[in-house]
ZAMARGU-4260 file (C-alpha; in steps of 0.2 Angstrom, whole numbers, plus 5000, padded with zeros to 4 digits):
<rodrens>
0) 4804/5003/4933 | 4824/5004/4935 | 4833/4988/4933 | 4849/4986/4943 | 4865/4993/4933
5) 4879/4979/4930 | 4890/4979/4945 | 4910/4974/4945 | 4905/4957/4943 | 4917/4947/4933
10) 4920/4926/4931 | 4939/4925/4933 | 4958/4936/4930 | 4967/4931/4917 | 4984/4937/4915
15) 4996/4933/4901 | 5014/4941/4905 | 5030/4941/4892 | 5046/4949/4897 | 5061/4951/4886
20) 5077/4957/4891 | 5091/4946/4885 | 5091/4952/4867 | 5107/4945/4857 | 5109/4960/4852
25) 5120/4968/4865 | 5114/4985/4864 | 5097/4979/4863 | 5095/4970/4881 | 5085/4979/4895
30) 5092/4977/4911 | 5077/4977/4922 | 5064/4970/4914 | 5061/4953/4919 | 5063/4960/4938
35) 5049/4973/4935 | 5037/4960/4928 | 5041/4946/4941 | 5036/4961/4953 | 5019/4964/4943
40) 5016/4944/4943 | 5017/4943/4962 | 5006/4960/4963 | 4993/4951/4952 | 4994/4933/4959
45) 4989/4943/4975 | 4974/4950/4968 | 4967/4933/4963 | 4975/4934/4947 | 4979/4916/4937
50) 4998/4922/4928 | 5004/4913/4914 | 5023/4923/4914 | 5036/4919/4900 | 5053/4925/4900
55) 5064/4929/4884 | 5051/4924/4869 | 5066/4920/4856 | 5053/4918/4841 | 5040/4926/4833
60) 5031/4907/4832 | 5033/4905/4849 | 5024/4920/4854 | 5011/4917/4845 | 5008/4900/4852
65) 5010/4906/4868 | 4996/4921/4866 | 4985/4909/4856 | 4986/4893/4870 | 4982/4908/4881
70) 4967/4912/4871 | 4959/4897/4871 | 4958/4896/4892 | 4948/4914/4887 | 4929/4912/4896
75) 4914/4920/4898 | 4914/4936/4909 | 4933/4935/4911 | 4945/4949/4913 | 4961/4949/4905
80) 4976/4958/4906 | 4990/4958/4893 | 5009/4963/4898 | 5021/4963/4884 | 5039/4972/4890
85) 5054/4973/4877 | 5056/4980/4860 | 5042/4985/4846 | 5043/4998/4833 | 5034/5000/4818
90) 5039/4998/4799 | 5027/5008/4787 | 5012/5011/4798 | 5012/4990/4806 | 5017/4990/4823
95) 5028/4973/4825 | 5034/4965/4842 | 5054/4960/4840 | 5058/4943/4848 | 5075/4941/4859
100) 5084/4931/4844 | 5088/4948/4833 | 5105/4944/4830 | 5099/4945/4810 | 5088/4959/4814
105) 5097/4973/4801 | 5084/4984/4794 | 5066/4984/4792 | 5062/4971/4782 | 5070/4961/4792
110) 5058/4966/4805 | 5043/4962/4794 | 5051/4944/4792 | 5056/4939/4809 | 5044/4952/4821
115) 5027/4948/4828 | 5011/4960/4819 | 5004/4964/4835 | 4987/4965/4823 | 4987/4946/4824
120) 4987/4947/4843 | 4972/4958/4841 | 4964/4944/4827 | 4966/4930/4839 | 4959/4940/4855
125) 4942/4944/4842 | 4940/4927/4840 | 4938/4923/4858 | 4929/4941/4861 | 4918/4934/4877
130) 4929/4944/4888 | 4921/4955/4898 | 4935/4965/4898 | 4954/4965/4893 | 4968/4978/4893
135) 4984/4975/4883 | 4999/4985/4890 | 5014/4988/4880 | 5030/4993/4888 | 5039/4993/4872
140) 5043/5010/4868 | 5064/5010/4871 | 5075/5015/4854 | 5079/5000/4844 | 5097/4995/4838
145) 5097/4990/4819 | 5115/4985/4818 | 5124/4978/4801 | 5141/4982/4795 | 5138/4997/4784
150) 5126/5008/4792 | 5123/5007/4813 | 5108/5019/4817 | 5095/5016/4831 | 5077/5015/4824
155) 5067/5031/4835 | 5052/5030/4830 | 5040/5021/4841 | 5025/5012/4841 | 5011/5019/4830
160) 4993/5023/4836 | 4981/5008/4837 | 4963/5009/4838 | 4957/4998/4852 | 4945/4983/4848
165) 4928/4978/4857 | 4930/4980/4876 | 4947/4982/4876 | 4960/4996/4882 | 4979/4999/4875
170) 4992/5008/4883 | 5011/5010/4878 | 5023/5017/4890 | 5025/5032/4879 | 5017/5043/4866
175) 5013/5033/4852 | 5027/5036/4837 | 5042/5040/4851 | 5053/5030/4861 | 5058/5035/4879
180) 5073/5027/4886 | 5065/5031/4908 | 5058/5021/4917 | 5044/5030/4925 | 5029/5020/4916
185) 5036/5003/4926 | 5036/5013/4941 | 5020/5021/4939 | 5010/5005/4932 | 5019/4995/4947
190) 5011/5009/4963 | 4993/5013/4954 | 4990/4994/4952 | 4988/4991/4969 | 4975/5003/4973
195) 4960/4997/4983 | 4943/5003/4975 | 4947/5012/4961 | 4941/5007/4943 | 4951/4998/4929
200) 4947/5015/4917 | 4954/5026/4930 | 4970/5018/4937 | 4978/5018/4918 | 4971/5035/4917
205) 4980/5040/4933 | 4997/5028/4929 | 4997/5040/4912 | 4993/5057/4922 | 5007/5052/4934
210) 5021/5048/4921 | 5016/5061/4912 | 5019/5075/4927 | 5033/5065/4934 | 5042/5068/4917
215) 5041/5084/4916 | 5027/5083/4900 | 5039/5075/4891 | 5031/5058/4890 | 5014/5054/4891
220) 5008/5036/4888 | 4998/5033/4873 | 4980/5026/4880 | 4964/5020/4871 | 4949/5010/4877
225) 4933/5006/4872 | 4925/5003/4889 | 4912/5011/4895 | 4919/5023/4908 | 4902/5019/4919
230) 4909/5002/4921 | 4911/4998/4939 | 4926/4983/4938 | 4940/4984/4953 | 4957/4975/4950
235) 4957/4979/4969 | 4942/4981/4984 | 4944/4982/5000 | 4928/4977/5012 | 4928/4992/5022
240) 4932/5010/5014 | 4943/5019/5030 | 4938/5036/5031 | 4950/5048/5037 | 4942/5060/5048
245) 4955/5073/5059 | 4953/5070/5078 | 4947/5089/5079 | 4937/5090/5064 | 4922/5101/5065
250) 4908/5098/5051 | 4897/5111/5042 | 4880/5111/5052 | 4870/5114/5036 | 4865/5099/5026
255) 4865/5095/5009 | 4849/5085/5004 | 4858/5070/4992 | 4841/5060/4989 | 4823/5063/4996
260) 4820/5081/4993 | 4807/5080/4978 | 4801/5096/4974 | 4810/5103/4989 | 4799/5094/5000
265) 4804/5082/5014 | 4788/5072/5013 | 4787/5051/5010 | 4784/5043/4993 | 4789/5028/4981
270) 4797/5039/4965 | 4813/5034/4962 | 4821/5051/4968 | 4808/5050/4986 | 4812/5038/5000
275) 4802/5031/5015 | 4808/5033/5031 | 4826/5028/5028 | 4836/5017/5040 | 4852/5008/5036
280) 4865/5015/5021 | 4881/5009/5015 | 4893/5017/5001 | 4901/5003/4990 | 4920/5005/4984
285) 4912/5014/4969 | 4906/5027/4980 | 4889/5022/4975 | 4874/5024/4989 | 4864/5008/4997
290) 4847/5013/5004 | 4835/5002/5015 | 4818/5012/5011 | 4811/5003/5024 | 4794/5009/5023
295) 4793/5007/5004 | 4800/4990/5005 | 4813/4991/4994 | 4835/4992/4993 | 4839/5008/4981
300) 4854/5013/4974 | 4861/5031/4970 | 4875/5035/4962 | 4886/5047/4965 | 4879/5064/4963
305) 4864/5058/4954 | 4845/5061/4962 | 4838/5047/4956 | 4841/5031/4961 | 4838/5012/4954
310) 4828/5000/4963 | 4839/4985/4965 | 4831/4977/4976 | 4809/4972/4984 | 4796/4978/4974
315) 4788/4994/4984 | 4775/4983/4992 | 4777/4971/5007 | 4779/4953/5004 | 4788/4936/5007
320) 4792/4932/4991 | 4805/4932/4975 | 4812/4949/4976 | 4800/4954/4990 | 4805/4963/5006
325) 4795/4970/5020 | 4802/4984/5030 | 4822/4979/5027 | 4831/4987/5040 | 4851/4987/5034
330) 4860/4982/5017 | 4880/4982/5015 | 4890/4976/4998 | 4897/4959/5001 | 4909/4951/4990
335) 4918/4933/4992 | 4927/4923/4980 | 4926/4936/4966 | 4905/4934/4966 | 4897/4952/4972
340) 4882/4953/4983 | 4870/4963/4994 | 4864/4958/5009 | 4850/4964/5017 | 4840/4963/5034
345) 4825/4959/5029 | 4819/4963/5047 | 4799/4961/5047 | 4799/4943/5037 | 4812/4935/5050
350) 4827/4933/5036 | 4842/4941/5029 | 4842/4938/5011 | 4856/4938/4998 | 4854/4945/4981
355) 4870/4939/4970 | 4874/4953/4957 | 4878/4946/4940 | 4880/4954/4919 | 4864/4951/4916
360) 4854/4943/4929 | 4853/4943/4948 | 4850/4930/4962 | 4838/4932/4976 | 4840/4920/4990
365) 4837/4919/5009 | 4853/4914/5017 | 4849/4915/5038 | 4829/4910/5045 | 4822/4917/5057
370) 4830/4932/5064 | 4824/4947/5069 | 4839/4957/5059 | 4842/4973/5064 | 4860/4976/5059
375) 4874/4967/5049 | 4892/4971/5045 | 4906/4962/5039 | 4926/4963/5043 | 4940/4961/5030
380) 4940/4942/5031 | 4921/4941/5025 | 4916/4936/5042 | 4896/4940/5043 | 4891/4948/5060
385) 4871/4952/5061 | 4861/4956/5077 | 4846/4950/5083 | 4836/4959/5091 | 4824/4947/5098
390) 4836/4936/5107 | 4847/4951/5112 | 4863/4945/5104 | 4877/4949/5091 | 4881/4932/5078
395) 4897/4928/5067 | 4895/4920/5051 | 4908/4911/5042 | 4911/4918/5025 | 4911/4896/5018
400) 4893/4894/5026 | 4879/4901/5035 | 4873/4885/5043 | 4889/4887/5058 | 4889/4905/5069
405) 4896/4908/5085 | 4886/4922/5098 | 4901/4935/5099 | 4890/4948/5108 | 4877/4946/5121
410) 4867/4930/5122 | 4865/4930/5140 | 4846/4937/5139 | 4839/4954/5139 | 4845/4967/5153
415) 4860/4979/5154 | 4875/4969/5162 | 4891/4971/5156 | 4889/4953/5148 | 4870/4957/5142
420) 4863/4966/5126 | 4844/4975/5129 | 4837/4977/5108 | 4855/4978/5098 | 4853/4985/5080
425) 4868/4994/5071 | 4886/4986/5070 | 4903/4993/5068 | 4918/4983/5066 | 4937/4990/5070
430) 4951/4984/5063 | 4956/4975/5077 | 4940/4962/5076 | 4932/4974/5090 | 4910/4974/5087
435) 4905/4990/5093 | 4887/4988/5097 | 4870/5002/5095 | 4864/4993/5111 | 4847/5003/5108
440) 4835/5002/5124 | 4851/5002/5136 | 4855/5018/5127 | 4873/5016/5127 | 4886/5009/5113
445) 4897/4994/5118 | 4912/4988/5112 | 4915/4968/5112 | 4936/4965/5111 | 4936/4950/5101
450) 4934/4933/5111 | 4929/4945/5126 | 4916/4940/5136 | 4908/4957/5142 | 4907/4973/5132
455) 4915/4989/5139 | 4904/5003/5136 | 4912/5018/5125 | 4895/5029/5124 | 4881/5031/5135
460) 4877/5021/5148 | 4870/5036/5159 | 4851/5031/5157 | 4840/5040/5144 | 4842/5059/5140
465) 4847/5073/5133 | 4864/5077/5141 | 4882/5076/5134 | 4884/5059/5142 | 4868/5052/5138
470) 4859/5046/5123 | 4841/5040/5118 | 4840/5024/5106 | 4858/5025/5099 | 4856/5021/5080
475) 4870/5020/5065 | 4886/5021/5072 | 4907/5023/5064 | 4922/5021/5070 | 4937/5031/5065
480) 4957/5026/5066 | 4958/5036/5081 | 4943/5026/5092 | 4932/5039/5092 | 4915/5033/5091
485) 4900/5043/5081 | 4882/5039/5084 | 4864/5044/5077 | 4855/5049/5092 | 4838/5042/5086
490) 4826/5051/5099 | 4839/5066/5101 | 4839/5071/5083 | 4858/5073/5084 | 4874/5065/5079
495) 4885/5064/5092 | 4906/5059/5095 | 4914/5051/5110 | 4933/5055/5111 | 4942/5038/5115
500) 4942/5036/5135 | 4931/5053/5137 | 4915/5050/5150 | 4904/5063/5139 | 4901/5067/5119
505) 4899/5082/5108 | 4887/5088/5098 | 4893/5088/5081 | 4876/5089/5069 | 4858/5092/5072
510) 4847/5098/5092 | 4841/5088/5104 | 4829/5100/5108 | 4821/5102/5091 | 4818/5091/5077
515) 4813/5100/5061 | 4817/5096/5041 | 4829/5112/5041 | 4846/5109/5034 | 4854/5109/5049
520) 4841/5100/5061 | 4837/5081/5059 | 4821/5071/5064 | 4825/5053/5070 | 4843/5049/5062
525) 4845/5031/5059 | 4861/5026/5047 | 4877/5034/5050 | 4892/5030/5034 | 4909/5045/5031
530) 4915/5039/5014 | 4935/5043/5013 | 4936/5060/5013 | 4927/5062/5031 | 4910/5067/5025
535) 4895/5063/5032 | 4880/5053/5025 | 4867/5052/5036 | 4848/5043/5034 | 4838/5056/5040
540) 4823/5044/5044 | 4809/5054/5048 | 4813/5068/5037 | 4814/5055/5022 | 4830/5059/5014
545) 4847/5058/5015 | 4859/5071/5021 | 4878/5074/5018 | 4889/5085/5029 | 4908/5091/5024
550) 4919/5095/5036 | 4923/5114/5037 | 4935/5115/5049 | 4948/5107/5056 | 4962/5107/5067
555) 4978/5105/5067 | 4989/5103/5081 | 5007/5099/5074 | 5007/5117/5064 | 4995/5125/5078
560) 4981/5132/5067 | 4964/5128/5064 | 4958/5130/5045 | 4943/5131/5036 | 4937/5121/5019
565) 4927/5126/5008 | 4914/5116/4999 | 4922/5099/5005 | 4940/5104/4999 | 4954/5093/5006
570) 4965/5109/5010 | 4957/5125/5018 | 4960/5144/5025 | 4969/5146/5043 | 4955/5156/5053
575) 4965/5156/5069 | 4985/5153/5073 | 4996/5151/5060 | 5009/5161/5068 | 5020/5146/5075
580) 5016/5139/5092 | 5018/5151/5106 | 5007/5160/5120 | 5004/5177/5113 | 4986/5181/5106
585) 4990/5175/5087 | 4998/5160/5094 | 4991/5142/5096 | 5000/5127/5106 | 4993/5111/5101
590) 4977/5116/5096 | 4960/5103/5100 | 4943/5103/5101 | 4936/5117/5094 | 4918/5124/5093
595) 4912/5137/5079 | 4895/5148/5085 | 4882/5154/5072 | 4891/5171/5070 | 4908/5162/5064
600) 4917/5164/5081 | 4929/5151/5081 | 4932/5146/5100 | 4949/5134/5102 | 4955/5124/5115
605) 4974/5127/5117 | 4978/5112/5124 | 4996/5117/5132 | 4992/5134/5133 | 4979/5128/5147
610) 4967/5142/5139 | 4952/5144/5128 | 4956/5156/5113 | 4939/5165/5105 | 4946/5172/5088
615) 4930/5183/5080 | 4926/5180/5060 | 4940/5186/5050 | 4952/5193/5065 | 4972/5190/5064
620) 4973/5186/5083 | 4962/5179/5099 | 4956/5183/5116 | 4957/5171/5130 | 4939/5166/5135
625) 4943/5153/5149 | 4959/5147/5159 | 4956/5126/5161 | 4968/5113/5162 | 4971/5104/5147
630) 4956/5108/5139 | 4945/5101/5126 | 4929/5112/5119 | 4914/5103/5119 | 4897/5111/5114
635) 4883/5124/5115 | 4868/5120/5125 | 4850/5127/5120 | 4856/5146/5130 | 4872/5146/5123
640) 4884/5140/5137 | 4900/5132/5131 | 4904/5115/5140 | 4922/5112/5142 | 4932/5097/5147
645) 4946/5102/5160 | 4952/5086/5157 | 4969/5087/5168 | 4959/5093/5183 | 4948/5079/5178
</rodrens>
């Protein structure tokens, strides 16, 4: 059985900051450095960090007492962060920390007298190793003055290597043994800190790439650890991962099987690399892959690139009990208050569940009865919204308690007026506090304004059916920044996308008049997730597996050209345009929807040019196709028609 990997779960920040600048030493003193860590103590204070910031340590004692009192506070599961900015050098291999009181400070000796061994910082943090993770950074690589009255010379040699204890990681601003007089690392550390959703590892990693290209190679800070680079720990999350998705982006039509295909078969089963019959999916800020199995009663968890998952979640057999789940229908990754969670609709037994995530243990507890949960999301202030499909409604959850909600959706009975909801299931929720609603047997997609009273329908809403404009059992659902609105299809085995404001769809994965297990056909699609990049994960229910798409073409309408990735590149090809905008037949104005056939034939709507531009595989200019007005290329149908929207002769 595969028990659930430690997620970024930690008890509390600690952070310990010491800034010197005001060295008595006049050629010692660093202008800047109090303002650069006041500007990483208000970075850290936002990121629920508890600072303890001193300015200008005179003493070596006094440091010390400072880093031991700062020990003490050290608890279980804790992550801590050590800054120290000022002057440190080494003296026969030792690496010492130089206080600001160095008027006597003339030679090395002198700094094995009145400097801090930063090995006794190491000796005291061992004695309170019940961290769970701590990283000491040392921006204390500038030359150091050693004035007395015979020989002036400034000490160049750096800090020396220093081999990282338990669960730690150490990075000077520098190489270790030189001195840098720039202040790149400052700048660096400063912008990569910030990052939402990228491991601790990996934003020194990056702070150290960065300075190291922004130098020119000529200083690359000196960085050791002794984390596991598995370990999923965030200085920074963010509750929902935006994707950015262009507004004409065109994805590959042929699927890549993530999880599900065992022995190249799309059939049902319980191994940890088989799934059955798929519904709800998530990506956490690790980029790893929530499942509901529904079928197999259980939450799994993929990471990225890896076939097998880990059950983290019911036990592969229906039930009511601890850990038991019977047919759960959605899961997202829910943190408040530093704790990290799943939440799951555990749809047949009436609930949604809670399991907490912990280092070593996990809780399992029911948080909302008696509910026929069929969707939940959450928005970025860790406001719960889950529909139920029984009473035909949309609830909001406080983030402080589950006993209060408020109906922000529906609620008015079952039926299909503007004010009513007919079986909700999946939930989307924009950045403005919009809900966009999968209202499932009204076939349609609703978005609820916040506060509003009555939804405004934004796809569907032109009964059941195959058509552009229509849908059958609207599942999973996204929203991109621009407002345009994707949705599974359930009974239409497709994945369609409404434009913002547009009275019909396109057709952007899968044939609503054929289901199949082929990679570019779909059988009942139920979750719908784009991770940041713009591709697309979706839970291929019927088939049992999940399916990834890349976008492969996109265009690009302020350098009039449409290009083509490869193997989910960020940057691609130009396969039509590229010859500044204009009307000849290598020439695009404000290129738009476009429509690829299976031969490559690459058909652009040229939205100023008032034309539709078919450019053949591999050609280096276009024939015009159609005249509309202000066109925007929809689709094939089944006999290869192209739809077009002539949107300015409406």
């Amino acid at each position: 059985m595969a028990l659930l990997h430690n997620e970024s779960t930690i008890n509390r920040r600690l952070a310990l900051l010491i800034a010197n600048s005001k060295y008595e030493q006049q050629e010692n003193r660093l202008d800047g450095s109090i303002a650069k860590a006041t500007e990483l103590n208000v970075l850290l204070t936002d990121m629920n960090f508890e600072v303890t910031f001193l300015e200008n340590v005179e003493k070596s004692e006094k440091l010390l007492e400072c880093v031991i009192r700062f020990c003490e506070t050290i608890q279980n599961d804790d992550f801590v962060l050590i800054f120290i900015s000022g002057h440190g050098c080494q003296v026969d291999g030792t690496n010492y920390l130089i206080p600001t009181m160095d008027r006597c400070v003339s030679n090395d000796r002198d700094i094995q007298c009145l400097g801090t061994p930063i090995a006794t910082l190491f000796k005291w943090l061992k004695r309170k190793n019940i961290f769970r993770m701590c990283a000491m950074i040392l921006d204390c690589c500038r030359p150091y003055n050693l004035s007395s009255d015979q020989s002036p010379f400034w000490k160049k040699e750096g800090l020396t290597q220093l081999k990282a204890p338990p669960n730690m990681l150490i990075q000077f601003a520098c190489a270790a043994n030189k001195t840098t007089t720039s202040n790149l690392y400052m700048e660096y550390l400063l912008r990569n800190i910030v990052e939402p959703d990228v491991k601790i590892i990996d934003i020194f990693k990056n702070v150290r790439d960065d300075v190291y290209r922004a130098s020119y190679k000529t200083q690359k800070p000196f960085t050791m650890y002794t984390w596991d680079e598995d370990e999923e720990v965030f200085l920074r999350e963010s509750i929902h991962s935006r994707s950015n998705i262009p507004r004409h982006a065109r994805w590959n039509t042929k699927g890549r099987c993530l999880v599900g295909n065992h022995n190249n078969c799309c059939s049902s089963g319980s191994l940890l690399d088989q799934l059955n019959c798929p519904r709800g999916i998530f990506l956490t800020p690790s980029k790893a892959l929530l499942v509901a199995d529904s079928l197999n009663h259980r939450i799994m968890r993929f990471k990225n690139g890896i076939k097998e998952g880990q059950r983290v979640a019911g036990r592969s057999i229906a039930g009511y009990g601890y850990n038991m789940l019977w047919e759960p229908k959605h899961v997202i990754f829910y943190q408040q208050q530093r704790k990290k969670s799943y939440i799951i609709c555990d749809t047949h037994n009436r609930r949604v569940v809670q399991m907490t995530l912990g280092k070593n243990n996990k809780s399992f507890k029911t948080i909302i009865n008696d509910i026929v949960c069929s969707g939940i999301a959450v928005d970025e202030d860790g406001f719960l919204y889950i529909s139920d499909s029984e009473y035909h409604e949309v609830k909001r959850y406080s983030p402080t308690g589950r006993s209060h909600s408020i109906t922000v959706a529906g609620g008015h009975g079952q039926g299909s007026r503007p004010n009513q909801l007919n079986h909700p299931t999946y939930l989307f929720i924009g950045l403005d506090k919009s809900i966009y609603v999968s209202d499932s047997w009204n076939n349609r997609v609703v978005k609820w304004k916040k506060g509003a009273k009555e939804g405004i329908v934004v796809a569907g809403g032109n009964g059941k059916g195959k058509n552009l404009n229509q849908l059958d059992c609207p599942a999973g659902i996204a929203v991109d920044s621009f407002g345009t609105v994707y949705v599974a299809d359930h009974w239409n085995h497709r994945v369609m996308r409404w434009q913002k404001s547009t009275s019909q769809g396109d057709l952007i994965i899968g044939n609503p008049f054929r289901s199949g297990d082929g990679p570019k056909q779909l059988n009942s699609p139920e979750g719908l997730v784009f991770d940041d990049g713009g591709a697309l994960y979706i839970a291929d229910s019927y088939n049992h597996r999940i399916q990834k798409y890349d976008i492969l073409y996109v265009s690009d309408s302020c350098n009039n050209h449409v290009a083509k990735r490869e193997n989910g590149a960020k940057e691609g090809a130009v396969v039509a345009g590229g010859n500044g905008k204009g009307k000849n037949l290598n020439q695009l104005d404000c290129p738009a929807g476009i429509v690829v056939d299976r031969f490559g034939t690459v058909y652009v709507a040229g939205h100023w040019n008032h034309r539709v531009m078919r450019w053949c595989k591999g050609a280096s200019a276009g024939d015009t196709a159609s005249h509309p007005n202000g066109p925007h290329c929809q689709g094939f149908d089944e006999n290869g028609n192209l739809y077009v929207a002539d949107s300015d002769n409406h």
